[in-house]
C-alpha positions in Angstrom: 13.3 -27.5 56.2 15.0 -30.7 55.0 18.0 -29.7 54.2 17.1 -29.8 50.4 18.7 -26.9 48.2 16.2 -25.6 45.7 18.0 -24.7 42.9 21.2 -26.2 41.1 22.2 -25.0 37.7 21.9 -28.2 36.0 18.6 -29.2 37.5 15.5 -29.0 35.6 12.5 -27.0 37.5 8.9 -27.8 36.5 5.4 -26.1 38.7 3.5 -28.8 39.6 -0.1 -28.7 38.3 0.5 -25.9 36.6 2.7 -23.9 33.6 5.1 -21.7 34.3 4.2 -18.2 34.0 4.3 -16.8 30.6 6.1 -13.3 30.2 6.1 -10.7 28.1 10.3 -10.7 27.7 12.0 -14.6 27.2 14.4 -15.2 29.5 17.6 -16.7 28.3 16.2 -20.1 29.6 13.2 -19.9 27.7 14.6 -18.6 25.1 16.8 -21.7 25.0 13.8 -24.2 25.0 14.1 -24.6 29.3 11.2 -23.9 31.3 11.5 -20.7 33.9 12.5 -22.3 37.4 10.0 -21.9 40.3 11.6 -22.2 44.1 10.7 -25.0 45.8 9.1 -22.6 48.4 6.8 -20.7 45.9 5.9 -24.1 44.8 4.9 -25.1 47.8 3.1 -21.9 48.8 0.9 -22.5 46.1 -0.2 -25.8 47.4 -4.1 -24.6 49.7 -3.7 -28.2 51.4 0.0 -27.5 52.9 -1.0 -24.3 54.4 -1.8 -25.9 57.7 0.2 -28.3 57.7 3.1 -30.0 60.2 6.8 -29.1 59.1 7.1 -32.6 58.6 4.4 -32.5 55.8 5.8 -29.9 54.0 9.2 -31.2 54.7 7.9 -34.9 52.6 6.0 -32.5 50.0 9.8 -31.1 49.4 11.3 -34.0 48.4 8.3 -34.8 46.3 9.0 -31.5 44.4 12.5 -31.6 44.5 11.5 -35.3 42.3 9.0 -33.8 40.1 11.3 -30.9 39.1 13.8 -33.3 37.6 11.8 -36.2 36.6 10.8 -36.2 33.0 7.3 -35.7 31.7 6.7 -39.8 32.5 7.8 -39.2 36.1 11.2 -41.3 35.9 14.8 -40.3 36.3 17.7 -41.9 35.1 19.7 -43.5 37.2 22.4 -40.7 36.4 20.4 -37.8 36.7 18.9 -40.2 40.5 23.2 -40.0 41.4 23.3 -36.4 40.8 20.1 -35.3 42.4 21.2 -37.1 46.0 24.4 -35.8 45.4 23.0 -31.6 45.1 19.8 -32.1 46.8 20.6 -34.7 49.5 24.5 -33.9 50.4 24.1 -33.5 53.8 23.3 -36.9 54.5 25.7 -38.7 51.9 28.4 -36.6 53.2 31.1 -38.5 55.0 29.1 -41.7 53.5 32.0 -42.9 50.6 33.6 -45.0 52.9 30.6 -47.3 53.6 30.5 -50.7 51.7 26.3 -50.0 51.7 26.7 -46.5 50.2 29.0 -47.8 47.6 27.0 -50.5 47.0 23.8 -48.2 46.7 26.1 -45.5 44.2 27.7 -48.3 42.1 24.0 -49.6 41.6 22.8 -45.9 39.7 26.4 -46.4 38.0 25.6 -49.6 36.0 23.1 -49.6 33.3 23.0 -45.7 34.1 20.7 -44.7 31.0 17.9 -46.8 33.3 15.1 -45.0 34.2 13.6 -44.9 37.8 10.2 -44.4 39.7 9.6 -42.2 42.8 9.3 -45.1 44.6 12.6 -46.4 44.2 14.0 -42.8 44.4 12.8 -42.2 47.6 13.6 -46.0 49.1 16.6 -45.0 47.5 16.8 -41.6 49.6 15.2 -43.5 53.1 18.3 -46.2 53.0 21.0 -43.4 52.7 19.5 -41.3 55.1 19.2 -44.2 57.6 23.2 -45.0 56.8 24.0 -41.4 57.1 26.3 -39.9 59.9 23.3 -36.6 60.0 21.0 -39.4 61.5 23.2 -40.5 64.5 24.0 -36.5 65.0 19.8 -35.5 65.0 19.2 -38.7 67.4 21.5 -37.3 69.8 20.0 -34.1 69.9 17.7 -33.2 72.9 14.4 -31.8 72.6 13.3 -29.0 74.8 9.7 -28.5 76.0 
């Protein structure tokens, strides 16, 4: 959909709206204190009000997941566990990007002061100004649409 994987080892999953199912045999990641991870497409089936909607809709309610899976239970990330998330979740767009005094600037900024939490506002201006940066972008502009 967007390019978004959903599930890395060493990011935490939460259901939005709702617990995780409870089962009858713990799992080694409940048994360790971790809730049970939910794909980002079951998640997302489970939302009635993206059933109809465009890809581009569900595409935006992915990255709001993708967010709300790692945030913690105020909603923020840390400006480390920000780096790490575009780094798994986003890679196709910062790929080829290390080179670029404006991604530098934008990954030296979650560097400093990295125990700093951030909203999802920020994440995702954060996520808009290295997609816009991003190589991926010039390569989908120059693909032609058929009708």
């Amino acid at each position: 959909m967007c390019g978004c994987r959903a599930s890395v080892p060493s990011t935490k999953q939460y259901s939005v709206n709702q617990p995780a199912p409870t089962s009858t045999t713990e799992s080694p990641l409940a048994a360790a204190g971790m809730p049970k991870r939910i794909p980002i497409a079951k998640q997302l089936a489970s939302i009635q009000a993206l059933r109809k909607s465009s890809e581009l809709e569900k595409a935006f309610a992915t990255m709001v997941l993708v967010y709300n899976n790692s945030a913690d239970p105020e909603g923020k990330l840390s400006k480390t566990e920000t780096k790490s998330l575009l780094q798994t979740q986003f890679g196709h767009f910062i790929q080829g990007q290390e080179n670029k005094p404006k991604y530098q600037e934008i990954i030296s900024s979650l560097d400093e002061e990295s125990e700093n939490k951030i909203d999802f506002e920020d994440f995702m201006i954060l996520l808009v100004s290295l997609a816009l940066m991003s190589d991926l972008l010039q390569e989908i502009k120059n693909v032609k649409s058929t009708k």
